[in-house]
DSSP file (Angstrom, degrees, kcal/mol; ACC not computed):
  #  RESIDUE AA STRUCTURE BP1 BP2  ACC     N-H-->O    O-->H-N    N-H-->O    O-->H-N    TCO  KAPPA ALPHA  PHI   PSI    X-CA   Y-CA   Z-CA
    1    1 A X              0   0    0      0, 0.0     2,-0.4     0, 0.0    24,-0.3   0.000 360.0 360.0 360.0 127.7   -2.9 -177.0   29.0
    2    2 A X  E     +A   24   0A   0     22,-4.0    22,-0.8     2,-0.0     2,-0.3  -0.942 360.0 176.2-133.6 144.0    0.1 -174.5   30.0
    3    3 A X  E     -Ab  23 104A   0    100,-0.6   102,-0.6    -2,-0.4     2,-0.5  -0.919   9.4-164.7-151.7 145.3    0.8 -171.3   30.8
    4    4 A X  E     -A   22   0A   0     18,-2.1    18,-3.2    -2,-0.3     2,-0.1  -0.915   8.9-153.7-147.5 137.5    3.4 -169.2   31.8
    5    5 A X  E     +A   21   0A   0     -2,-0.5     2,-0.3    16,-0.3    16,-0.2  -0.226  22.6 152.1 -49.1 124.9    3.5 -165.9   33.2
    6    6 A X  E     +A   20   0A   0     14,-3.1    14,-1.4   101,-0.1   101,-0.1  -0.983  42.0  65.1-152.7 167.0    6.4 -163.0   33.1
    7    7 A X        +     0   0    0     -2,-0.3    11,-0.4     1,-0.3    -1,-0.1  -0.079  62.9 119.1 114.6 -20.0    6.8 -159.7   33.2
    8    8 A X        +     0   0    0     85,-0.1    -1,-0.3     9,-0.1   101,-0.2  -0.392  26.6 132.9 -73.5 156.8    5.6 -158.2   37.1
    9    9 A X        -     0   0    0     99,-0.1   101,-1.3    98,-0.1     2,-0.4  -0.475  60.3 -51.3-145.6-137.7    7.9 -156.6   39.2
   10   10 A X  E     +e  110   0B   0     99,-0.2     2,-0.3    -2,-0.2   101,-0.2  -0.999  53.6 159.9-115.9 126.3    7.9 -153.5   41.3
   11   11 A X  E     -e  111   0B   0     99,-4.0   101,-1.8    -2,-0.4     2,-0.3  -0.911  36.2-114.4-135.0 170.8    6.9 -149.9   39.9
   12   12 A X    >   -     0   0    0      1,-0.4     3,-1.8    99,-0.3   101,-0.2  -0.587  54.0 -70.1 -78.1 150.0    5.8 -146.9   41.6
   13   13 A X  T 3  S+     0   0    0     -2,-0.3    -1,-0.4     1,-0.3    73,-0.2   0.061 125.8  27.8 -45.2 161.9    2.7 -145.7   41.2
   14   14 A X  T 3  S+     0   0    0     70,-0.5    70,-0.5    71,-0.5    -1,-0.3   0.274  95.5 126.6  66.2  -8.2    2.1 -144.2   37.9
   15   15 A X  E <   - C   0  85A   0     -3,-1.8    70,-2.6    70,-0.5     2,-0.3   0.038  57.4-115.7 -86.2 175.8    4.8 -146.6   36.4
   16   16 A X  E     -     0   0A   0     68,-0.1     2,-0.3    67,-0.1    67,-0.2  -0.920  25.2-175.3-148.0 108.2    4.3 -149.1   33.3
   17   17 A X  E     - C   0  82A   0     65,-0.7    65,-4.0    -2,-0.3     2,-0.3  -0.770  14.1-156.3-110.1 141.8    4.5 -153.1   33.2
   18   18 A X  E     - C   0  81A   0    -11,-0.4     2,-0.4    -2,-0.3    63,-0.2  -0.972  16.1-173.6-119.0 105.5    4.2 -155.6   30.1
   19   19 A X  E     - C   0  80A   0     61,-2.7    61,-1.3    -2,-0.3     2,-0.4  -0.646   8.4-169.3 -98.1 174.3    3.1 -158.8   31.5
   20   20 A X  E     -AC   6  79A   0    -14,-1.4   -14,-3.1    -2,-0.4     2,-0.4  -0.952   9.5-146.1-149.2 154.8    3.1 -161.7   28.7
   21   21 A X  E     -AC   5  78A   0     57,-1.4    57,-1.2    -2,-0.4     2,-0.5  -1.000   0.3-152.5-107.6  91.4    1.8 -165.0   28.6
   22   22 A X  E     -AC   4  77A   0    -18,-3.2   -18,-2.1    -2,-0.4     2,-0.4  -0.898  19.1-155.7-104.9 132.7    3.0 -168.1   27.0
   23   23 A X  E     +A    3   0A   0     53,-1.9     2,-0.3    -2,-0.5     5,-0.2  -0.904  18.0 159.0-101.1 104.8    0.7 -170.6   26.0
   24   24 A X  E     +A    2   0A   0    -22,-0.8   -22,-4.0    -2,-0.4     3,-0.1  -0.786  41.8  44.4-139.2 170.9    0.8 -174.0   25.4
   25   25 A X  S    S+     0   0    0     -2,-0.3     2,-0.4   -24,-0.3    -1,-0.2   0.549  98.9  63.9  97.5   8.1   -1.2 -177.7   25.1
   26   26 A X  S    S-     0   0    0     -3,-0.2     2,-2.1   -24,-0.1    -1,-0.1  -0.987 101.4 -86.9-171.6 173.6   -4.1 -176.4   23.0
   27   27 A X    >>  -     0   0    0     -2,-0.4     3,-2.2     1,-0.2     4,-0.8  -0.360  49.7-177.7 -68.4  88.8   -5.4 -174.8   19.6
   28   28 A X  G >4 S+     0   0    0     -2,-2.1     3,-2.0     1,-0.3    -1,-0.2   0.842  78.3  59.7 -37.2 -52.3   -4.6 -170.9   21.3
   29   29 A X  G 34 S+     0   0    0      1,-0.4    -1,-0.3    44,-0.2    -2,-0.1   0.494  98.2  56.9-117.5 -24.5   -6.0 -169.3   18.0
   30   30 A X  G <4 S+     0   0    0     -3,-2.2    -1,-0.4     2,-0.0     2,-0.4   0.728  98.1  72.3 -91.8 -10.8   -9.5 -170.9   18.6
   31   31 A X  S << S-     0   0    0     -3,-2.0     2,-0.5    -4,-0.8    -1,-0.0  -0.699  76.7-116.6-112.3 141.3  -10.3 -169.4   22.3
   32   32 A X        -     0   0    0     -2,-0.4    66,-2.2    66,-0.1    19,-0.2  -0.737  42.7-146.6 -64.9 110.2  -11.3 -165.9   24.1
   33   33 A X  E     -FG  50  97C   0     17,-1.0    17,-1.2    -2,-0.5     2,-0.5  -0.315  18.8-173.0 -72.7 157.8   -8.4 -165.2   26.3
   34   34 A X  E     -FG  49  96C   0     62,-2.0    62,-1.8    15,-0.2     2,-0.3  -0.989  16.8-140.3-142.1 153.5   -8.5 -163.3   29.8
   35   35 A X  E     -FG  48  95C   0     13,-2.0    12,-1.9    -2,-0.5    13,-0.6  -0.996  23.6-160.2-115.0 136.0   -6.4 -162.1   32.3
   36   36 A X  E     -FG  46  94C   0     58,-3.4    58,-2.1    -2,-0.3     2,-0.2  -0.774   8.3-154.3-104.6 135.6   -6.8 -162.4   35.9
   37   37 A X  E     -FG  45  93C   0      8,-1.6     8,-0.9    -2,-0.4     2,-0.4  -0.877   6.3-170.0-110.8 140.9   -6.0 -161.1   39.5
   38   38 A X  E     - G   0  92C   0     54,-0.6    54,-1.8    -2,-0.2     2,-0.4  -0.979   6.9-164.4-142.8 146.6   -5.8 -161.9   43.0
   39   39 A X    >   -     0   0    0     -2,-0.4     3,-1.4     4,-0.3     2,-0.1  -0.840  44.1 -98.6-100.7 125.2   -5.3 -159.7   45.7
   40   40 A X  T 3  S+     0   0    0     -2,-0.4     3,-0.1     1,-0.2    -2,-0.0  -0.538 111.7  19.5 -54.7 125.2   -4.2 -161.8   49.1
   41   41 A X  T 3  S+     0   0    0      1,-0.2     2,-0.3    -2,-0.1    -1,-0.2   0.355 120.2  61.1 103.5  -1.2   -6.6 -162.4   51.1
   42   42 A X  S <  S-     0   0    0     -3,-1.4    -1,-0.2     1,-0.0    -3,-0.2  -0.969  84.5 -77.6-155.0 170.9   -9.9 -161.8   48.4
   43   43 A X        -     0   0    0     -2,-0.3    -4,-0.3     1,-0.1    -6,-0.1  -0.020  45.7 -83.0 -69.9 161.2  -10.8 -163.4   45.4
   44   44 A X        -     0   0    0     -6,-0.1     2,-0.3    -8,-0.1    -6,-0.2  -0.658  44.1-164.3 -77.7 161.6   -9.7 -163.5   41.7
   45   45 A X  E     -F   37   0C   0     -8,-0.9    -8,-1.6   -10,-0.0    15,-0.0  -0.971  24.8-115.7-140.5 128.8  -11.3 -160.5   39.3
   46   46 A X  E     -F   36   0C   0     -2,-0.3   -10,-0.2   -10,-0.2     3,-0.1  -0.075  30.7-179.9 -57.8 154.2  -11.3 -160.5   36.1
   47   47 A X  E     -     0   0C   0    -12,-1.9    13,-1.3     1,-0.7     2,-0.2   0.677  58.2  -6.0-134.1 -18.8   -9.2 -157.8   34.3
   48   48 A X  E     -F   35   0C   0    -13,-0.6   -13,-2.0    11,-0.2    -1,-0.7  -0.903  45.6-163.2-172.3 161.8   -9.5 -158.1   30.2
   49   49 A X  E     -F   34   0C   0     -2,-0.2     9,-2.3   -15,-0.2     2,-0.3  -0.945   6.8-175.0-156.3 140.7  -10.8 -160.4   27.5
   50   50 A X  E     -FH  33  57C   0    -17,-1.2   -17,-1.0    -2,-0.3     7,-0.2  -0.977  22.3-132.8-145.4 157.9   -9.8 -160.4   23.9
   51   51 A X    >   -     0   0    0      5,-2.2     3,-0.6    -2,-0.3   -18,-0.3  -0.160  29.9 -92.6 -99.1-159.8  -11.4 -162.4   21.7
   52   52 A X  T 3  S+     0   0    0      1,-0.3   -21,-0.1   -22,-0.2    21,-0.1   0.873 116.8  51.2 -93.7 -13.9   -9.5 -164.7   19.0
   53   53 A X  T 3  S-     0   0    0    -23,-0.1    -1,-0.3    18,-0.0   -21,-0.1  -0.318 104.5-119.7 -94.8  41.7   -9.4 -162.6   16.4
   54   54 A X  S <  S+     0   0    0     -3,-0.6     3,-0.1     2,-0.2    -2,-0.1   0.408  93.0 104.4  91.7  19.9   -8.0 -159.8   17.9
   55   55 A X  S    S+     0   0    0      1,-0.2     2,-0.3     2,-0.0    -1,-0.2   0.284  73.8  64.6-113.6  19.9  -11.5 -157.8   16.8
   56   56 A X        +     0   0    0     -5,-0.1    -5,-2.2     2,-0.0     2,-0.3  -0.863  56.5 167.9-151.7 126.8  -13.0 -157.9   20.7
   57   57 A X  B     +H   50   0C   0     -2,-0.3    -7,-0.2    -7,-0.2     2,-0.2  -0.842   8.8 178.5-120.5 166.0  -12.0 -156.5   24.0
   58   58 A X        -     0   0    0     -9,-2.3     2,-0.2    -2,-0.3    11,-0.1  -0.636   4.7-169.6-150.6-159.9  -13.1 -156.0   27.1
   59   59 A X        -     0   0    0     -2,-0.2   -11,-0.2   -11,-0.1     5,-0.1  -0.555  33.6-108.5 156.2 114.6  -11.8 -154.4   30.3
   60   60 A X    >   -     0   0    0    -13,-1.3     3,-1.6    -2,-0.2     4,-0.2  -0.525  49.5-107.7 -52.8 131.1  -13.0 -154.3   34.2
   61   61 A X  G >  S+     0   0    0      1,-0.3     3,-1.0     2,-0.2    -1,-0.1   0.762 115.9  56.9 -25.4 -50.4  -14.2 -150.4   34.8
   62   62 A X  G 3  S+     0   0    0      1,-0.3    -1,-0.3     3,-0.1    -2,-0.1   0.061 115.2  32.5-112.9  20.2  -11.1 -149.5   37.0
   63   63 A X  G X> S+     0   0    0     -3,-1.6     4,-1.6   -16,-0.1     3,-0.7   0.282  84.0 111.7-138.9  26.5   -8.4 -150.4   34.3
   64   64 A X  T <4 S+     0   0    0     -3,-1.0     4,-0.1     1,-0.2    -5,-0.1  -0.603  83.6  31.9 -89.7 140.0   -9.9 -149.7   30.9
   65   65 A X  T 34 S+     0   0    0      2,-0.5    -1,-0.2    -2,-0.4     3,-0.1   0.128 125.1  48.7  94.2 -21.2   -8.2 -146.9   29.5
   66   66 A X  T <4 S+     0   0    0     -3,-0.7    17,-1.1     1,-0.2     2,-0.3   0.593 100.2  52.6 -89.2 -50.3   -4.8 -148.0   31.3
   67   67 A X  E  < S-D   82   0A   0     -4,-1.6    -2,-0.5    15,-0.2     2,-0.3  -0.864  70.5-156.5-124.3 157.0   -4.1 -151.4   30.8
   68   68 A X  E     -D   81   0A   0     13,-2.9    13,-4.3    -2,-0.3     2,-0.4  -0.929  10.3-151.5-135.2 130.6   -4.1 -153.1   26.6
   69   69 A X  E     +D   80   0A   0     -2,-0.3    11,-0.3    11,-0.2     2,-0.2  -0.964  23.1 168.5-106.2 150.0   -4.7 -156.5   26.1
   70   70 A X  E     -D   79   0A   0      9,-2.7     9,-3.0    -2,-0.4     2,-0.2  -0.923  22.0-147.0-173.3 158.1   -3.3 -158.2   23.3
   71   71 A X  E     -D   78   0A   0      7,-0.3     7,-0.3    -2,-0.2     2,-0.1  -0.664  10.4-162.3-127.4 161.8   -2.3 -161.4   21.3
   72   72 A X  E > > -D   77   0A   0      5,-2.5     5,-2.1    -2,-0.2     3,-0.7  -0.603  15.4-168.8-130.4  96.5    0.1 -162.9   19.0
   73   73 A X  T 3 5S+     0   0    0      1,-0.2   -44,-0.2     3,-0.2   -45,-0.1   0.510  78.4  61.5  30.7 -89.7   -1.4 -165.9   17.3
   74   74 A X  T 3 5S+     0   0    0      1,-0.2    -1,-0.2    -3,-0.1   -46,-0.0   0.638 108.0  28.0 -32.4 -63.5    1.2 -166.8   16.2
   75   75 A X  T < 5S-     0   0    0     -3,-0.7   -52,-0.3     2,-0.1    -2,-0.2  -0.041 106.3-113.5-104.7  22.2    3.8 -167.6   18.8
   76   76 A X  T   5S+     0   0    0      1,-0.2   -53,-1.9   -54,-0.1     2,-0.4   0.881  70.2 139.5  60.2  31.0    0.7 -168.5   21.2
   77   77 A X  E   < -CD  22  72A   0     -5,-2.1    -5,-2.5   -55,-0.2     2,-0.3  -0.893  37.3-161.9-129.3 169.1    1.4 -165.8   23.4
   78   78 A X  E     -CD  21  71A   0    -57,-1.2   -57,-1.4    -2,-0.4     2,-0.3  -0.834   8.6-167.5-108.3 145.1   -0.6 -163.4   25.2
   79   79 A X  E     -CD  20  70A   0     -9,-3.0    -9,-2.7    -2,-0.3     2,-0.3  -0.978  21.0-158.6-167.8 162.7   -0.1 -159.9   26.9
   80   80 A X  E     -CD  19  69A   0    -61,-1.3   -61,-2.7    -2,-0.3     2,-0.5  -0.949  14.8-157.7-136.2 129.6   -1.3 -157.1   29.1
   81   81 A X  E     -CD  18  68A   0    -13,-4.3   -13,-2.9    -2,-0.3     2,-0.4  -0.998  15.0-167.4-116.0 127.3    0.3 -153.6   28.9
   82   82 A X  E     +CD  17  67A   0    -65,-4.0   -65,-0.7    -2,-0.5     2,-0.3  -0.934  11.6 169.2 -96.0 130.7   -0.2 -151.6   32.2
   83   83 A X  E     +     0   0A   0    -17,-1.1   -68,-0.2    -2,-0.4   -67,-0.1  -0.892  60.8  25.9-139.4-179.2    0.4 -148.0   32.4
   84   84 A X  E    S-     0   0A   0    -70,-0.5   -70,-0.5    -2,-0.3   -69,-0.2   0.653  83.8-161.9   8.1  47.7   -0.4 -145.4   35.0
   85   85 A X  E     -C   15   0A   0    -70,-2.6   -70,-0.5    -3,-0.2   -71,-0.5  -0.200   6.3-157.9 -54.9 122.1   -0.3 -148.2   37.3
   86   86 A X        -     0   0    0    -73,-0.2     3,-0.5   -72,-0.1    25,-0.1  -0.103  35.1-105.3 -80.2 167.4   -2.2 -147.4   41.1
   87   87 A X  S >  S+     0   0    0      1,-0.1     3,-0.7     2,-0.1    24,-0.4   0.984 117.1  69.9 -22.8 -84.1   -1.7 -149.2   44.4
   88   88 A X  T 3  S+     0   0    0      1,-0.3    -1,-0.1    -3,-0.0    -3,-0.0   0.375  89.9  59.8 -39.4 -23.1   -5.1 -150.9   43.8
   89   89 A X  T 3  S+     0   0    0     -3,-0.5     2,-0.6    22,-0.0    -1,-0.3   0.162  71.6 115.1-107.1  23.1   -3.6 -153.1   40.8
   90   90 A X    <   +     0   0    0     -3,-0.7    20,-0.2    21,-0.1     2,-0.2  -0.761  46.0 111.1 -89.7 132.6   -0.8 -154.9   43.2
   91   91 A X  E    S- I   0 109C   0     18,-1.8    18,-1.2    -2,-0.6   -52,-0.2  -0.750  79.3 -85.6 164.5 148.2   -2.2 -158.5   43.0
   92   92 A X  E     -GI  38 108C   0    -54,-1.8   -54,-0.6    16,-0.3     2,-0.3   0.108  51.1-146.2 -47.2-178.8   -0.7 -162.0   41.1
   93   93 A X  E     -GI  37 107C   0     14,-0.9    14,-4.1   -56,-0.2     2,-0.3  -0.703  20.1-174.7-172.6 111.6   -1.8 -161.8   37.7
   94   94 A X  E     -G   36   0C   0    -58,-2.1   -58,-3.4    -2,-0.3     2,-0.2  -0.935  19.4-139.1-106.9 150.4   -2.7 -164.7   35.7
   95   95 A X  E     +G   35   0C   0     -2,-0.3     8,-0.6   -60,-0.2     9,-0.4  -0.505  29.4 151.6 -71.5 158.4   -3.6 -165.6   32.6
   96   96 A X  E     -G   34   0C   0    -62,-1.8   -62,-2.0    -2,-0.2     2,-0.2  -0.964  44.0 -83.4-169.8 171.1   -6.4 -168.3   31.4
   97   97 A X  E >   -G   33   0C   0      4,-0.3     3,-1.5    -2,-0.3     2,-0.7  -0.502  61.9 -90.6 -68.2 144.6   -8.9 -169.4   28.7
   98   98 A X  T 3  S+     0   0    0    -66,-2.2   -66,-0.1     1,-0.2     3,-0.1  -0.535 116.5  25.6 -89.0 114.8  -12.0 -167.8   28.9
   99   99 A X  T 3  S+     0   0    0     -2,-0.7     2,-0.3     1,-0.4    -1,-0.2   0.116 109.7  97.3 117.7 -18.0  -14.6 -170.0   31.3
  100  100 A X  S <  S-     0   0    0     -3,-1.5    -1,-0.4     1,-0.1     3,-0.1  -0.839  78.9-108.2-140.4-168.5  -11.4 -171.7   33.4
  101  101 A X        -     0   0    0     -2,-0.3    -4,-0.3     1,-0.2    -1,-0.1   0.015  47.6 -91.2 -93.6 177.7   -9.7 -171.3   36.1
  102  102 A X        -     0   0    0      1,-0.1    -1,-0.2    -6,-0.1    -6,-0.1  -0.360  37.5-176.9 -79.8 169.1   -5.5 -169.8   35.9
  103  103 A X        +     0   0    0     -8,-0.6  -100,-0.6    -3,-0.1     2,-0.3   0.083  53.4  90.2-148.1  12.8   -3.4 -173.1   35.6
  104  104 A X  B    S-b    3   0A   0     -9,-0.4  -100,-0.1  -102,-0.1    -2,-0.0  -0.651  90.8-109.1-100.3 172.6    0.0 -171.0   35.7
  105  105 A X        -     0   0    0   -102,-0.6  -101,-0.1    -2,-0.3    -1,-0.1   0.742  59.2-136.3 -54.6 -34.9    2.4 -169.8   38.7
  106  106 A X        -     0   0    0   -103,-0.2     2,-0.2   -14,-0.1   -12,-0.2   0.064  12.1-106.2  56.9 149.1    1.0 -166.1   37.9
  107  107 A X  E     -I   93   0C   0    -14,-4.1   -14,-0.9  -101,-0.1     2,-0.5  -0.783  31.7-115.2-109.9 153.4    3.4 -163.0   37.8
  108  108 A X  E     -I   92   0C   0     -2,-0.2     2,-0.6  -100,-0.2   -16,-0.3  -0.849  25.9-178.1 -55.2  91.8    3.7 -160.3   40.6
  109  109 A X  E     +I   91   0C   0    -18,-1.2   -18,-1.8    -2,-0.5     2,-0.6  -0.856   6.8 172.1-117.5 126.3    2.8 -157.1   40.0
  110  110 A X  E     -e   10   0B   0   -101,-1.3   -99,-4.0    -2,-0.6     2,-1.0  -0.846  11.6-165.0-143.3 103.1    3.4 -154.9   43.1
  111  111 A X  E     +e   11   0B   0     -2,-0.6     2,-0.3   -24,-0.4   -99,-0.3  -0.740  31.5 143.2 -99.4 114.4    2.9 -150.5   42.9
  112  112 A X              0   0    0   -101,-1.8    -2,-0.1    -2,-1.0  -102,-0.0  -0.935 360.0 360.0-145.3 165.4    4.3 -148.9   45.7
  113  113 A X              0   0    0     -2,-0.3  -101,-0.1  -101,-0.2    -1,-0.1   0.224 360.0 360.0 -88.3 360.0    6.3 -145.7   46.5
C-alpha cells in the first residue's frame, strides 16, 4: 500500500489549496477514503471521509462547508479542495484508508499572512 501526497504550500488566510492523493498497492475502488492532519506537537484529526462510491461524505465540524473531498476511481486518486483556508488548518495532511494509519510523506499546508 502507497500513497502520495501533493498539492500544500503557503496561502494566506482565506486562500484556496487542492491537495490530491495518489494511490497505489490495493483495490482503491473497494475502500472508504479519509484525509488526515497533524498539527506539531498534537495528534492526528481526522478531516473527511468519502465513501467508495462517491454517494457518502463526511467532514470534522470546523471544515465542513470549506473543504470538498473527492475521488477519481479511476486513476486511483483522491483529493481535498480547501477554500477560505484559517490559520487553524496549517498541519501535514495525509491521506489513508479508512481504519489505518497515513503510510505517505504527507503534504504541507501552512495559512499565514
Amino acid at each position: 500500500v502507497r500513497f502520495v501526497e501533493s498539492g500544500g504550500g503557503l496561502v494566506q488566510p482565506g486562500g484556496s489549496l487542492r491537495l490530491s492523493c495518489e494511490a497505489s498497492g490495493f483495490i482503491f475502488s473497494d475502500w472508504f477514503m479519509t484525509w488526515r492532519r497533524r498539527v506539531p506537537g498534537e495528534g492526528l484529526e481526522w478531516v473527511a471521509t468519502i465513501a467508495p462510491t462517491y454517494n457518502y461524505t463526511n467532514y470534522k465540524d470546523s471544515v465542513r462547508g470549506r473543504f470538498t473531498i473527492s475521488r477519481d476511481n479511476s486513476k486511483n486518486m483522491l483529493y481535498l479542495q480547501m477554500n477560505n483556508l484559517k490559520p487553524e488548518d496549517t498541519a501535514k495532511y495525509y491521506c489513508a484508508k479508512q481504519g489505518d494509519g497515513p503510510r505517505g510523506q504527507g503534504t504541507q499546508v501552512t495559512v499565514s499572512s
